[in-house]
N, C-alpha and C positions, 0 to 999 in steps of 0.2 A: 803502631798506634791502635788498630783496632785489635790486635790480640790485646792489648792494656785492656782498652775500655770492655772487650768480652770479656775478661778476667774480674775488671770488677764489677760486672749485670751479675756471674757467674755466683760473684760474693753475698751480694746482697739477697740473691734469691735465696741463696742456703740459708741466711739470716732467718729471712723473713721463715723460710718453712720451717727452722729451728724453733721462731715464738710461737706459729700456730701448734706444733706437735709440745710445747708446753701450753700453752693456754688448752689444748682440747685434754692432758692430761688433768690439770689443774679443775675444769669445768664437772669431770667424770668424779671425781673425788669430793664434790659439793653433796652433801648433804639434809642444809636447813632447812631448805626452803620445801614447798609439796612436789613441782618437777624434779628435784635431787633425790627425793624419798623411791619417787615414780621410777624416776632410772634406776634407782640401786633395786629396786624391788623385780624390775625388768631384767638387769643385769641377771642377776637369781643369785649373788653373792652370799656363800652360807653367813649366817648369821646377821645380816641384812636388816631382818623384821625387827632383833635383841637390839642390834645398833641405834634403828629409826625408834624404837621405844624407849629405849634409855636415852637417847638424846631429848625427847617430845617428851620427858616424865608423864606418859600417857599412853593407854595402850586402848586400841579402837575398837569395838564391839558393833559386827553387824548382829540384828536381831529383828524378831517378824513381829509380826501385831496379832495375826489370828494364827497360826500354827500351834493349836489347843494339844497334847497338854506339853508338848516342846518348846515352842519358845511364842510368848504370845502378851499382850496385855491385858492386864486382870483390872485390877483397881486402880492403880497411881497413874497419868498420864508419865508416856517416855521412860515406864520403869518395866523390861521385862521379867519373865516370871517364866517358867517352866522346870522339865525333867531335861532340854540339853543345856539350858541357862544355866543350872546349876553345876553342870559338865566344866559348862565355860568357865565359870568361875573358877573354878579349880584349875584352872589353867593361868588365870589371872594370877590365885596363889602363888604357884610354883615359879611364874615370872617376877614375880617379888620376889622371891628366893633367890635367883640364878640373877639377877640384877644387882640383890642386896638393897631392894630399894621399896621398904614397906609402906612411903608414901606411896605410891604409882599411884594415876588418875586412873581411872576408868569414864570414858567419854565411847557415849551410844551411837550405831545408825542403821536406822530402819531399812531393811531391803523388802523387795518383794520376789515371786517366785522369777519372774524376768529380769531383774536388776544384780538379783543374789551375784553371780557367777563375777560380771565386772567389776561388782564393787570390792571384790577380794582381789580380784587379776589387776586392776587400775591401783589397787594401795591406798583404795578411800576407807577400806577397815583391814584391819590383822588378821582377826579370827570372823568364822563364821558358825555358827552352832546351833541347829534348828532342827529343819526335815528336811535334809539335801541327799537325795542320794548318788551315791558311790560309784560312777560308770566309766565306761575307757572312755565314750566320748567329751567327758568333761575332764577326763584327766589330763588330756589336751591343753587342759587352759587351766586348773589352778590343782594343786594336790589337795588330797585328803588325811586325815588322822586315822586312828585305830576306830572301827565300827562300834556305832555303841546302840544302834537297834536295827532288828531286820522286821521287813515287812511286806504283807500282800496287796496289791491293787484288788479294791472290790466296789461292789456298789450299795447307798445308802439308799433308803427309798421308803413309801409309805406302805405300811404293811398291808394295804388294802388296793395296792397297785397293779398286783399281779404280776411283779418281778421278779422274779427269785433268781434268775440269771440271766449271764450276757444275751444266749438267745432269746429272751423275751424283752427286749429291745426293739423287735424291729418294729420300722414305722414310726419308733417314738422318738422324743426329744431326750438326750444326755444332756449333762452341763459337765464341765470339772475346770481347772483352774489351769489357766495358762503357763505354759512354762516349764511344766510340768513333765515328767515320764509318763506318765499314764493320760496327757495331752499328746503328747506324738504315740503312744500305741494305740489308741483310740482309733484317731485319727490315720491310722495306717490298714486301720480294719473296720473301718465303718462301711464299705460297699459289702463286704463278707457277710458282718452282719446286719447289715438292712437297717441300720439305725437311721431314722430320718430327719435328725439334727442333730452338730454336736453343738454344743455354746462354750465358748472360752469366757468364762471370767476372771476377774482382776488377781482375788485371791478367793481363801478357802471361805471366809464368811459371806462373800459375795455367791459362791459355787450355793452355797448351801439355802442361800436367800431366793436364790433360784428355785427350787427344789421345792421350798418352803412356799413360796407362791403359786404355786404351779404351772411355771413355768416350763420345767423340766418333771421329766417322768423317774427320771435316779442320778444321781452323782456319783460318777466315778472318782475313787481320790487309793490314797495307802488308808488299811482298814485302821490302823489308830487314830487318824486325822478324821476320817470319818466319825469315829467314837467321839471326837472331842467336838466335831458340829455337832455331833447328837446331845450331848451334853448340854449348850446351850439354847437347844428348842426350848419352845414355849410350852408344848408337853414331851418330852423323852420319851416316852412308852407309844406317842405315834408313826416310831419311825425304825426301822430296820437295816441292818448291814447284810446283805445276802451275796449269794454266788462265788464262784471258786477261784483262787485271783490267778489270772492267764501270764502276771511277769511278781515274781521276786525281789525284791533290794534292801539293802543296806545303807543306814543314814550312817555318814562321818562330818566331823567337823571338816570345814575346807580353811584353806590358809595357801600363800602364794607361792608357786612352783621354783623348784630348786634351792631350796632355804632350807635344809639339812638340820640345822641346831636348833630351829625354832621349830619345825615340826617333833624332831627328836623332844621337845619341853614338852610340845601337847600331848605327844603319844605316850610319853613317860606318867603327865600327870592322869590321863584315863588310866592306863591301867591300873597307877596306884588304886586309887578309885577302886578297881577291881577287886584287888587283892587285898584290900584292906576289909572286903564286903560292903563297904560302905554303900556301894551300889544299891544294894537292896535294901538297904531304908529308902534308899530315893526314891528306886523304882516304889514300892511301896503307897509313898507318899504322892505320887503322880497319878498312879497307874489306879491303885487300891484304897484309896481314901478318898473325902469331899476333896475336891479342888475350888481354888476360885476362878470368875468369883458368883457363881451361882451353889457353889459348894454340892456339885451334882459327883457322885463316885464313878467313875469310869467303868469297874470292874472288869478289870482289862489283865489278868492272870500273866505272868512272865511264861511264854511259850519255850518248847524245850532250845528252840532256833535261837534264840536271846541266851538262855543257860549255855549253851556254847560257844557261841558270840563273848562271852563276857571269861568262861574256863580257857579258851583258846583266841586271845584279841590277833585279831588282822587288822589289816588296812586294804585287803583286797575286795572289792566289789562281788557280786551276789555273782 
């Protein structure tokens, strides 16, 4: 009698762990809801991101507010505007194409330079396309697309400051924007060089509000993002980019690791881009013309680092 009754605990247990190992297959395979998006996005399932888009008729755009002239707001409240916005787009494109689905939505979300990173790794937006740069320690946590600008950390400052480089910092006050590259190198050489404050603010218009007040004596940021605070002073000709930048990088789009066919869309649709030249109207139109919305011209020449960047696209970091 009790080998019977072992024989049937024996039964019902296999039962039972038959339903759980369906029900935990069943549960893995959900993908409507935003936890089901989250896991498949976690999982790193190629094609994952094309899945969660074509199912949501909607594909999610992070984007910044002040990242002048990359991705930033000009005029329209919640409408970006920029030189990697329009990258994005183009990527929007070609996922209507490889969908077949020329309604697709486009729905917006605001990161900043501290949020950027998990809102792409979490699967709260798709694409990310701003001024992020390229580094092994973030490839850690989400990938990157083909490079689409390279650039120097330097500092912005009043021309009557007496700054013209890192070593005449010291004693003074820096600002630059949290979150940032040139937030942790700063910050890793601030005893070296004798700077006697750094300030972390929120973002670039905040860094430079700083600056503008005198609060701070230079801001350190990448020399185009600099150009694009300089742009919208109250006078532009009172202020200067100077000094020799001490780290390198390369901005790429970011998008979430191990998704194979959904990077393969973005990195296919930049190059076209490329090769089509189309590029250099844009750049052009960014870099070399009024912008908004103060319509101040950057004059910001494609460096020969960009003409290669763009003759030979990588996706490798600086």
């Amino acid at each position: 009698m009790l080998t019977t009754q072992a024989t049937r605990l024996s039964c019902i247990a296999a039962m039972v762990l038959a339903l759980a190992a369906c029900g935990d297959k069943g549960a893995s395979n959900t993908q409507g809801g935003a936890s089901g998006a989250t896991n498949t996005a976690a999982a790193g399932n190629a094609g994952s991101t094309l899945d969660k888009i074509k199912s949501s008729g909607e594909i999610v755009l992070a984007h910044r507010d002040s990242s002048v002239p990359f991705s930033y707001i000009a005029d329209t409240p919640n409408q970006p505007v920029g030189y990697a916005h329009d990258l994005q787009m183009k990527v929007v494109e070609a996922v209507k194409t490889k969908l077949n689905k020329p309604d697709l939505k486009v729905r917006y979300v605001l990161v900043t330079s501290q949020n950027r990173i998990p809102s792409i790794a979490n699967g709260t937006a798709d694409l990310e396309c701003g001024s992020t740069t390229n580094n092994k320690e973030r490839q850690q946590q989400v990938a990157f697309s083909t490079g689409f600008f390279k650039v120097g950390s330097r500092l912005l400052t009043a021309t009557n400051s007496g700054v013209a480089d890192f070593k005449d910092l010291k004693g003074k006050k820096l600002v630059t924007t949290a979150g940032t590259t040139s937030e942790r190198y700063i910050k890793a050489h601030q005893q070296e060089l004798g700077i006697g404050e750094i300030i972390s603010a929120k973002d670039h218009a905040e860094s430079f509000l700083m600056l503008e007040s005198g609060r701070a004596a230079a801001f350190m940021m990448d020399d185009i993002l600099l150009a694009g605070e300089k742009s919208k002073a109250k006078d532009p000709a009172k202020w200067q980019i100077v000094g020799t930048a001490p780290i390198h990088e390369i901005y790429g789009c970011m998008m979430r690791k191990g998704d194979a066919e959904f990077k393969q869309v973005v990195d296919d649709a930049i190059k076209a881009t490329y090769a089509s030249g189309e590029i250099n109207t844009m750049y052009k139109k960014w870099f070399e013309s009024p912008i908004p919305p103060k319509n101040v011209n950057l004059n910001f020449p494609m460096s020969e680092d960009i003409k290669a960047l763009i003759a030979n696209p990588t996706d490798k970091d600086a």
